[in-house]
Structure formats: C-alpha cells, structure tokens
C-alpha positions as CSV (number, residue, x, y, z in Angstrom):
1,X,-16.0,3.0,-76.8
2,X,-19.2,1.9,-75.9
3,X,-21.2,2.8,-72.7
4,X,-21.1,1.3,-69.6
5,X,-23.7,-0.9,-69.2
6,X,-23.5,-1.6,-65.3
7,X,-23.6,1.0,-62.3
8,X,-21.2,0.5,-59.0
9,X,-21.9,2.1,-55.7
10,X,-20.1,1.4,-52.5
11,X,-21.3,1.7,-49.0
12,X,-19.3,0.6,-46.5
13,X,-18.3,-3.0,-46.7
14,X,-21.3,-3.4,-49.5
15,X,-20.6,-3.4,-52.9
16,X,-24.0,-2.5,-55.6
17,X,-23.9,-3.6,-59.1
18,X,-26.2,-2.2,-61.2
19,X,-27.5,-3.5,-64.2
20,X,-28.0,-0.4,-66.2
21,X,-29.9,-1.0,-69.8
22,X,-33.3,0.1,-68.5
23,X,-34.5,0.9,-72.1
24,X,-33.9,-2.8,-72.7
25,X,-35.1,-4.5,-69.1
26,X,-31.1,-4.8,-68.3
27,X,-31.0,-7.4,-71.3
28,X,-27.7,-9.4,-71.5
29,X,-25.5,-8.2,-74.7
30,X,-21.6,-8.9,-75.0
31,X,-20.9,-5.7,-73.1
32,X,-23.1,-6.5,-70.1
33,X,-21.7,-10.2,-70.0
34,X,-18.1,-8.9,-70.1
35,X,-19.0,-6.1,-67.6
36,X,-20.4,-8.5,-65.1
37,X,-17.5,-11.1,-65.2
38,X,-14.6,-8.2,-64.7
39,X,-16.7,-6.8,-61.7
40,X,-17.4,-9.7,-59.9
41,X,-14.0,-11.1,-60.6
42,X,-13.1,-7.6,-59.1
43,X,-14.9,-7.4,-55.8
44,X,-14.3,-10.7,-55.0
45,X,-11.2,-10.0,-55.1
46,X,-11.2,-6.3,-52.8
47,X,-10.9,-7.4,-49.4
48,X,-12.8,-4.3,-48.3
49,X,-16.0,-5.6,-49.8
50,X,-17.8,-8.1,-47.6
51,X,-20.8,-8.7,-49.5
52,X,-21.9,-7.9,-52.7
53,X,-25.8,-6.8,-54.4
54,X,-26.6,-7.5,-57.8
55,X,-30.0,-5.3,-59.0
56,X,-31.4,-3.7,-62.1
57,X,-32.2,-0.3,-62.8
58,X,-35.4,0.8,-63.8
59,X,-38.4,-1.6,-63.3
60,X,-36.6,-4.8,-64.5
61,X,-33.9,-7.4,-62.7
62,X,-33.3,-8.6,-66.1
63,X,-35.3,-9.7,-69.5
64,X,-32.3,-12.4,-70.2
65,X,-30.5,-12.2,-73.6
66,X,-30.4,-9.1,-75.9
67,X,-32.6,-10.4,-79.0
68,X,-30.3,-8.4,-81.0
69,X,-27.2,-10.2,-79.7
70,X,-28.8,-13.4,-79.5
71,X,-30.0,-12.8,-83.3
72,X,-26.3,-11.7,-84.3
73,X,-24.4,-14.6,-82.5
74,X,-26.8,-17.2,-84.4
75,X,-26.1,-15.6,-87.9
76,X,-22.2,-16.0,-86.8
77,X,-19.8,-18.5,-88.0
78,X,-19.8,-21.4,-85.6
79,X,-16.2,-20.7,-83.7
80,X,-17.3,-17.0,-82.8
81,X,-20.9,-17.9,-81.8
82,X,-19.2,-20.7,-79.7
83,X,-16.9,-18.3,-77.7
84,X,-19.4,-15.6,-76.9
85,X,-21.3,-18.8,-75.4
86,X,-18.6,-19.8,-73.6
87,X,-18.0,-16.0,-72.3
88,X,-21.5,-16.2,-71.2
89,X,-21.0,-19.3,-69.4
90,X,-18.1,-18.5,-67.9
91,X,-19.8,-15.0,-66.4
92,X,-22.5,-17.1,-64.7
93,X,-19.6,-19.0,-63.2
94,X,-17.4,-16.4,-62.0
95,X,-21.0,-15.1,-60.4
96,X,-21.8,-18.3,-58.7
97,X,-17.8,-19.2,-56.9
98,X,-17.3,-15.3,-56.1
99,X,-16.0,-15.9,-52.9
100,X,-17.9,-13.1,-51.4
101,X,-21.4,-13.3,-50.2
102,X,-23.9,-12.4,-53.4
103,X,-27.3,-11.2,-53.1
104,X,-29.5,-10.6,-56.1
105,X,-32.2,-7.8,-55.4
106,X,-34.8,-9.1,-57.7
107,X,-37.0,-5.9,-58.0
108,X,-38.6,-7.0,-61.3
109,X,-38.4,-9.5,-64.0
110,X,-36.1,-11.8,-64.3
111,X,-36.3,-14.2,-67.3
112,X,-34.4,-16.5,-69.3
113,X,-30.4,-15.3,-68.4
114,X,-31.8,-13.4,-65.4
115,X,-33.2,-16.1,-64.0
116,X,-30.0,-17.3,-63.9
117,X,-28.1,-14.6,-62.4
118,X,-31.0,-14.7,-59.2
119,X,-29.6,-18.7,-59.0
120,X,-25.9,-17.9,-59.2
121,X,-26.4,-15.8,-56.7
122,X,-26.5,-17.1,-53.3
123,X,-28.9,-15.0,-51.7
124,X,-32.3,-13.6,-53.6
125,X,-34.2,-11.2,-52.3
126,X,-37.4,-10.7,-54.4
127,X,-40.5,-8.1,-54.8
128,X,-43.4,-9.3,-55.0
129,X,-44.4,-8.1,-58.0
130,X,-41.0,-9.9,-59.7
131,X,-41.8,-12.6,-62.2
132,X,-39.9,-15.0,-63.0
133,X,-39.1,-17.4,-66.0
134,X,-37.0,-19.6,-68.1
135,X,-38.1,-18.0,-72.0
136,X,-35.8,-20.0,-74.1
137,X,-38.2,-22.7,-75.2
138,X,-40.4,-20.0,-76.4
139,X,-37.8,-18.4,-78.5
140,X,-36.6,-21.7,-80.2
141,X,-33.9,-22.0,-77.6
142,X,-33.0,-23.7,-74.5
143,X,-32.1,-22.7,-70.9
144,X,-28.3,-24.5,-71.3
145,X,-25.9,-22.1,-69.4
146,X,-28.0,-21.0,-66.7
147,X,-29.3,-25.0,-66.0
148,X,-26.5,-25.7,-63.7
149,X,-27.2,-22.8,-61.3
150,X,-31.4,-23.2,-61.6
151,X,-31.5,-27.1,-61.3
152,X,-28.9,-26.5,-58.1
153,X,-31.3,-24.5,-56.6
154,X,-34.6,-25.6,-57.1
155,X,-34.1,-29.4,-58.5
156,X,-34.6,-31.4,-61.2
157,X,-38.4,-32.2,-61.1
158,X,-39.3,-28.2,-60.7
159,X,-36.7,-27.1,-63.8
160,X,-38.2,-29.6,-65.9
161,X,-41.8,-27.7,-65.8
162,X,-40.0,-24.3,-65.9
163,X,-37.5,-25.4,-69.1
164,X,-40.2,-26.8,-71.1
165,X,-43.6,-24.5,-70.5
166,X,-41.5,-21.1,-70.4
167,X,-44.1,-19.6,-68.1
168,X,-44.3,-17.2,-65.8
169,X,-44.1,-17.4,-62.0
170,X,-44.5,-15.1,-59.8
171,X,-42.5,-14.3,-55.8
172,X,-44.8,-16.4,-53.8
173,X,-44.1,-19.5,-56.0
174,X,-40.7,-19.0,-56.6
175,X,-40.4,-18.5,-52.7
176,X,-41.8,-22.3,-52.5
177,X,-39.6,-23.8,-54.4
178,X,-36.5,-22.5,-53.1
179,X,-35.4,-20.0,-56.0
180,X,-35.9,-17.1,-54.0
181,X,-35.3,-17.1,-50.0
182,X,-37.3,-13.6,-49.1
183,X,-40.1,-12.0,-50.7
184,X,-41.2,-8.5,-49.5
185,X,-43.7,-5.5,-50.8
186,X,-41.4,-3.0,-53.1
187,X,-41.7,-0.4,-50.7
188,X,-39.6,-3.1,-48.2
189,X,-37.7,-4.3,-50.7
190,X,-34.9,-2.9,-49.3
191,X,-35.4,-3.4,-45.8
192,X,-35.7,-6.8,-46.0
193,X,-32.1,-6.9,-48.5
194,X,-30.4,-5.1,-45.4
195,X,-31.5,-7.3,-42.7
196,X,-29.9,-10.5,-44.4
197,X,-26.4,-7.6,-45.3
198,X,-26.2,-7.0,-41.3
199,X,-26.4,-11.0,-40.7
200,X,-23.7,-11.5,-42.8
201,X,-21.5,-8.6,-41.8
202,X,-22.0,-10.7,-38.3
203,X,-20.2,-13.4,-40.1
204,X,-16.1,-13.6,-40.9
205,X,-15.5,-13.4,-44.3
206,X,-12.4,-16.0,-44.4
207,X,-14.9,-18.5,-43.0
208,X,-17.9,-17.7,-45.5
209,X,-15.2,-18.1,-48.2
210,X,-14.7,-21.3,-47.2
211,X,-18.1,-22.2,-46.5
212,X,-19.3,-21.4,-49.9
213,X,-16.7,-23.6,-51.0
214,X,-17.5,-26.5,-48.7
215,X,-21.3,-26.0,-50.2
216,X,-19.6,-27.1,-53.5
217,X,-17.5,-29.9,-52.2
218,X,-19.9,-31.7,-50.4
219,X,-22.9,-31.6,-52.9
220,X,-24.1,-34.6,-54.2
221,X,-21.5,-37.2,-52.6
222,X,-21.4,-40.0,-50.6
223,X,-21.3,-39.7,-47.2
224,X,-17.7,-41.5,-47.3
225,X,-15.0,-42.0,-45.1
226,X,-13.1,-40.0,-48.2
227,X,-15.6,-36.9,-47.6
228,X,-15.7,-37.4,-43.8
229,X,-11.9,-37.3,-43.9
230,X,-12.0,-33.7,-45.9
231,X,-14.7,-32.2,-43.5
232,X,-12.6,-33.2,-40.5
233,X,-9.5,-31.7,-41.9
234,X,-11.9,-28.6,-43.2
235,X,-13.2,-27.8,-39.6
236,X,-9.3,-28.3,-37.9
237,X,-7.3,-26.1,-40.4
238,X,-9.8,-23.4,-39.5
239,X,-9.8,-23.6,-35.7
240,X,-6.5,-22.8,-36.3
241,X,-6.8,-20.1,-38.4
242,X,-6.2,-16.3,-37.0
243,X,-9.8,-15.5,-37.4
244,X,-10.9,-18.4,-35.9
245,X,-8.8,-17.0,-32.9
246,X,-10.3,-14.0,-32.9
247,X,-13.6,-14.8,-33.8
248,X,-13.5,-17.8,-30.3
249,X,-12.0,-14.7,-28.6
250,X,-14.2,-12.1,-29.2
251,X,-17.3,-14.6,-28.1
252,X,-15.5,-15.5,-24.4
253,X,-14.7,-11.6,-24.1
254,X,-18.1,-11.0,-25.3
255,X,-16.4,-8.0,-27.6
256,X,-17.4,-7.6,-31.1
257,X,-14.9,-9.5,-33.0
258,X,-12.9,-7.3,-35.6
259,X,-14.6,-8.4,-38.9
260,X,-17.9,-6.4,-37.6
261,X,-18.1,-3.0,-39.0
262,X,-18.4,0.1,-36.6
263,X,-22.3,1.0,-36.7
C-alpha cells in the first residue's frame, strides 16, 4: 500500500488538508490526485465541517505535477495516459464545486497544478514570500486542466502572459490581479487565514452552498428575463427555507443564530 500522501486535522467546524510530499514540494502524483478528490468529495459531504483549508507541508503549497508521473503517463499508451488526465481534471473539479467554503493557505510555491488548486479554491490566502506560476510551457507542456479555474479568476488577458512566459510572480502581484485575495508576512499567515474562517462561520452554510452555486449559474450570461426569472425564484425558495427562518429570527432577537459555533 503506498503512503498517504495528504494529512487531515479537524478543529472544530474546520477541516485541514495537508499536502504531505515535502521531499517533493507536495508535487501532484496519481496518489495525491486520488487522495485529494476522495477527501474533498468527503468533507463536503460531513455536515459537521463548515469550511475547509487546503495547505502544504514543509516550505512548498505545491511544485505542480510529479516529473516522474508526468514522465511515466507520456511514455503510456494513449487510453491510460488519457484517464489519469481525466482523473486529474476531474480532482480540480470536485475541488472547485465542493459545496463547502475552500481556502487555500498558500505558504509557498505554488506552480503549474498548484496554481491551480489556489484558483479552485475559493478563498487564497497567501505569504508573501509565495510564488507563483504556470510552468508547463517551460516543460514542453501546457496549463490545460487547471485553465478553467485560473482564467475564471484572473481573466483572459492576465492568463495569456502567465500560460505563455511561465514566470514567476510573486504575492503582491498575484494580489493585483485577483488570484490571491489576502497577502500577509509568514509569521501572520495564520492570523490572517482565521479572520476570513470566523467570517464564514458567521455565515449559514445551506445559504453559502447555494451561493457558490449561484456564482456558477450566473457567470457569463445575459442579463435575461430567463436568468432574472431563476434569481427571483433562487432568493424566494430560500426565504422559505428553515435556515432562512432562523437566520431572520436570530437577527430581530438579536441572538446568535444556530449555525454560529460556541466560542
């Protein structure tokens, strides 16, 4: 059996997943990929787990793809190499709808296939000493599975100089163009990562559910009488919605409303 290549801690209504191949910068092999699509399918899943932190052990987020898997899936006949690409694409996926709130904790590099785990995520959380990159180019490949969930997040125009240079950026400038939402010294790292926890804790988890999901059903369309017709019946299938009752509740009673953990 091989190792376990991801670490899970629980506190309280936060769940931690670990990335734990620190001798390899937390690179992505068929383990890891398989690991990481069974736990988030997992969590998201436990209804005691209201938000969930992705991180990497050691001083990497993630280098991106094992060299040694990538080298062994391109020497593969075509139908195998396909499937682990599809396994691959389909973790990033899983990742991105999780209907629980993700946050990754960049606390180092993050390149190629961990670039794309910090844009599947919804949250990121960087130090400032992370760097950042889309490698492929520079090993003769391209950035295809993770381009959905980078060009969601910081656009066309900026992808296109990422994709195609491979370089380097660092917190500050991938703070500006929208990759990353908080930048903080390591030794804060933390603190700023439980600040955003304890605002969405404040939140009920049915409705952030459903928010993320509205994210994806609004994006790119129209503003139509079709898509003002789903908001509409959206926003009135939730009013009625117990947690809606208690959450309207616990605001005119001025009472923490049940969702909110005990301090």
């Amino acid at each position: 059996m091989p190792e376990p290549t991801l670490e899970l801690e629980s506190n309280g209504p936060v769940a931690w997943v670990w990335m734990s191949r620190p001798a390899v910068h937390n690179a992505l092999n068929e383990a890891m990929i398989d690991e990481l699509s069974e736990t988030f399918l997992d969590l998201g899943e436990d209804p005691a787990v209201r938000v969930i932190v992705l991180s990497g052990r050691g001083k990497s987020f993630s280098a991106g793809g094992d060299i040694d898997y990538m080298k062994r899936q391109g020497a593969a006949p075509r139908e195998q190499n396909l499937a682990t690409a599809r396994g691959l694409a389909e973790m990033f996926h899983i990742i991105a709808g999780c209907p629980r709130p993700t946050i990754a904790r960049v606390n180092g590099a993050a390149m190629g296939g961990g670039l794309g785990l910090v844009a599947a995520c919804d949250i990121a959380v960087a130090s400032a000493a992370a760097v950042f990159a889309a490698s492929e180019v520079r090993l003769g490949l391209i950035p295809s599975t993770i381009a959905p969930y980078v060009v969601r997040a910081i656009g066309p125009r900026q992808a296109s100089r990422l994709f195609v240079t491979g370089e380097r950026i660092h917190a500050a400038h991938a703070q500006r163009i929208g990759l990353v939402h908080e930048v903080a010294e390591p030794s804060e790292l933390d603190t700023a990562l439980l600040q955003i926890v304890e605002k969405i804790l404040a939140g009920a988890p049915g409705a952030q559910a459903a928010a993320k999901s509205m994210i994806e059903a609004v994006v790119d369309r129209p503003i139509s009488r079709a898509l003002m017709e789903e908001t509409a019946v959206a926003i009135a299938d939730r009013r009625a919605d117990p947690e809606a009752v208690e959450g309207l509740s616990a605001f005119l009673e001025k009472r923490p409303a049940d969702w909110m953990p005990e301090k």
